[in-house]
C-alpha positions in Angstrom: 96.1 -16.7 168.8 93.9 -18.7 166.6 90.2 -18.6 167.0 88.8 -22.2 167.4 86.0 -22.9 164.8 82.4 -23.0 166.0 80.7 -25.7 164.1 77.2 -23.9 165.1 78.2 -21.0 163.3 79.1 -23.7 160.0 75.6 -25.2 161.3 73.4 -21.7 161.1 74.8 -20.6 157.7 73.8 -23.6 156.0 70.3 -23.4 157.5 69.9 -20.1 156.6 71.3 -21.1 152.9 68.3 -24.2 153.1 65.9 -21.5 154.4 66.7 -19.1 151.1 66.4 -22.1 149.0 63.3 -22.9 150.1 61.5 -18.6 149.9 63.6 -18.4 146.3 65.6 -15.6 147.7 68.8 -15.1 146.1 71.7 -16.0 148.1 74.8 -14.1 147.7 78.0 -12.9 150.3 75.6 -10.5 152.5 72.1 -11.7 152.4 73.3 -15.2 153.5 74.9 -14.1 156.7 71.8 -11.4 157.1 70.4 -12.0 160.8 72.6 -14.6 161.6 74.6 -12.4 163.9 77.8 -13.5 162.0 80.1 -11.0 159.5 80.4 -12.0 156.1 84.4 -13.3 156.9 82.0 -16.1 158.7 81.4 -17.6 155.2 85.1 -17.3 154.2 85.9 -18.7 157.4 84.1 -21.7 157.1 83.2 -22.5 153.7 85.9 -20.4 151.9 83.3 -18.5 149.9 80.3 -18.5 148.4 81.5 -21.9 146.1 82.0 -23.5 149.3 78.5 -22.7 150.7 77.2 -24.7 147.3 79.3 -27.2 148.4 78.1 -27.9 151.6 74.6 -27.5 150.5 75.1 -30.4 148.3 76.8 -32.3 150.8 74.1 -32.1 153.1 71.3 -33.1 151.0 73.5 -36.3 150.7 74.1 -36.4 154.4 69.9 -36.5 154.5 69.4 -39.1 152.0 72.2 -41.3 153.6 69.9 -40.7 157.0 66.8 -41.5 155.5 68.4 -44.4 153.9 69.3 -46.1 156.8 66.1 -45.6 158.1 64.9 -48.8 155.9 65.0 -52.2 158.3 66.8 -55.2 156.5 63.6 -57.8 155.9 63.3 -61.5 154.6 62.2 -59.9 151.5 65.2 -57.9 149.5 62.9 -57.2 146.9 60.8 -55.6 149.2 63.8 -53.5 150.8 64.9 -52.7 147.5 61.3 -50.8 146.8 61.4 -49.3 150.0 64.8 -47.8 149.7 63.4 -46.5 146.5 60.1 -44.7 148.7 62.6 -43.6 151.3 64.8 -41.7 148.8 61.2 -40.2 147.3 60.3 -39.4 150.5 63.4 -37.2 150.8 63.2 -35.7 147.8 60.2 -34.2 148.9 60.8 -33.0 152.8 63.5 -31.2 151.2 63.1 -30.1 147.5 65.6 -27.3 147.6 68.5 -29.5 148.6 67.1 -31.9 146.1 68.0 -29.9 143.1 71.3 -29.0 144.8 72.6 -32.1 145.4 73.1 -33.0 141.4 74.1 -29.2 140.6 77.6 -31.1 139.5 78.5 -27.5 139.1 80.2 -27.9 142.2 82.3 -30.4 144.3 81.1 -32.5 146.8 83.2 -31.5 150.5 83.2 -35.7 150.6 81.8 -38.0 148.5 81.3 -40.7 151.3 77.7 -40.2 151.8 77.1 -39.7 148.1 78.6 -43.6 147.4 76.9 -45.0 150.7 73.5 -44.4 148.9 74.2 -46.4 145.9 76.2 -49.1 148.1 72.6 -49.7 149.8 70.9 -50.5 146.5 73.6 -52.2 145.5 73.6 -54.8 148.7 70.1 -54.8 148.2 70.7 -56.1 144.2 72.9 -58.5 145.7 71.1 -60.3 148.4 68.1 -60.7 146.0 70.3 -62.4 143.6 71.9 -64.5 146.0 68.3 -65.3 147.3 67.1 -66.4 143.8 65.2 -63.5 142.9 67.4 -61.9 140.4 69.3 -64.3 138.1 73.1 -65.2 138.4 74.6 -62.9 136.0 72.9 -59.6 137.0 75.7 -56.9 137.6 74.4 -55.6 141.2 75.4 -52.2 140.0 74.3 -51.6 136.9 70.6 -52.8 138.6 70.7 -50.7 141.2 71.7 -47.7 139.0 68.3 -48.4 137.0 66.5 -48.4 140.1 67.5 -45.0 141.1 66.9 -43.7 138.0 63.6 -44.5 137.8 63.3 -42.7 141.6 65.4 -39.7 140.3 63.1 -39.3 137.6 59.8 -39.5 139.5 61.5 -37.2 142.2 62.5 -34.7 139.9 59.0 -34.7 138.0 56.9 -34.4 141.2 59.1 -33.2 144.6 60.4 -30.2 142.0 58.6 -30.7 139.1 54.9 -30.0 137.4 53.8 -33.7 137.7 51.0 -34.5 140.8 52.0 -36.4 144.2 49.9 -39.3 142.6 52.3 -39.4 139.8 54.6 -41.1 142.6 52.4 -44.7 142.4 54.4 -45.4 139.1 57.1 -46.4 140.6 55.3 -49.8 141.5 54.7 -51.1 137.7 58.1 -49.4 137.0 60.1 -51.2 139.7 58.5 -54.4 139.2 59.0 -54.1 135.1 62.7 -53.8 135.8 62.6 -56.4 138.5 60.6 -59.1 136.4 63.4 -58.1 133.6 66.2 -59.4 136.1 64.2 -62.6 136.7 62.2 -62.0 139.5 58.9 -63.8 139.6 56.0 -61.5 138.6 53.6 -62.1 140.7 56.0 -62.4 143.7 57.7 -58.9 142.5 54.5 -57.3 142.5 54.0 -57.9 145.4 57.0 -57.4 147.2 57.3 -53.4 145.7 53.9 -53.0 146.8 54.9 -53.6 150.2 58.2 -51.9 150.0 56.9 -48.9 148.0 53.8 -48.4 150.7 56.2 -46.8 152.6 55.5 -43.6 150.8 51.5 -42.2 151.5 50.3 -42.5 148.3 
């Protein structure tokens, strides 16, 4: 007879992989299922191995962002929303630093790459409805936009939530949004303005 699965078994051993993560203690076969009450066949059982553990830990720092995403209301204001899906994804980066830095280990596979695309779709239909509102000009390609934006949160992320660079470091990302956000055609003043607001999300 087959044993059903027990997805709080799946749930525990990824915990306990984010809980290593987090004390720096290396994670291999038998420390990971240490005091978890499960035998190490748990980790074949429900990841396949150890590669499958990376896996999952990837896929659930997406799974988080994706959360924390949707967390951001829709406003009049898409430049607005646009800067505060840019504090939401810093804000992420920083409750959980370890997954951080495993999510873009490309070493490994995603288990789905749903939740990795639905964080780019956001920016991306927040690109679009400030172009369509006037804010961004006609021939801005909504993807290419919102792929600037995130890099410029990837790379304050990674210099502060897991890098040597202070919490205050994170305030750039005001004249840097709004300098790529001017570029597209938004007004400057108006831009300024609206990142403020969207970027105050994060306690600066």
């Amino acid at each position: 007879m087959v044993r059903t699965k027990d997805p709080a078994v799946r749930t525990r051993l990824i915990e306990r992989a984010g809980q290593m993560l987090r004390t720096r203690e290396p994670i291999t076969l038998r420390s990971l299922v240490a005091g978890t009450g499960v035998s190490t066949m748990a980790v074949y059982t429900y990841f396949g191995g150890m590669d499958g553990v990376w896996k999952a830990l990837r896929q659930e720092g997406f799974t988080r962002l994706a959360a924390r995403l949707a967390t951001v209301a829709t406003s009049a204001d898409p430049v607005r929303d646009l800067a505060a899906l840019g504090a939401a994804y810093l804000r992420n980066a920083l409750d959980n630093p370890d997954l951080y830095r495993v999510m873009f280990d490309a070493t490994f596979d995603l288990e789905d790459s749903e939740a990795a695309d639905e964080t780019l779709h956001c920016l991306v239909c927040a690109v679009e409805r400030a172009r369509d509102a006037g804010r961004f000009r006609a021939d801005i390609d909504p993807l290419e936009l919102a792929t600037q934006s995130w890099t410029i949160g990837h790379g304050l992320a990674s210099l502060v939530a897991t890098g040597p660079l202070p919490f205050q470091t994170l305030a750039q990302g005001v004249p840097l949004l709004t300098a790529l956000f001017v570029s597209a055609g938004d007004d400057p003043d108006t831009c300024r303005q609206s990142v403020g607001h969207g970027w105050g999300r994060l306690p600066i």
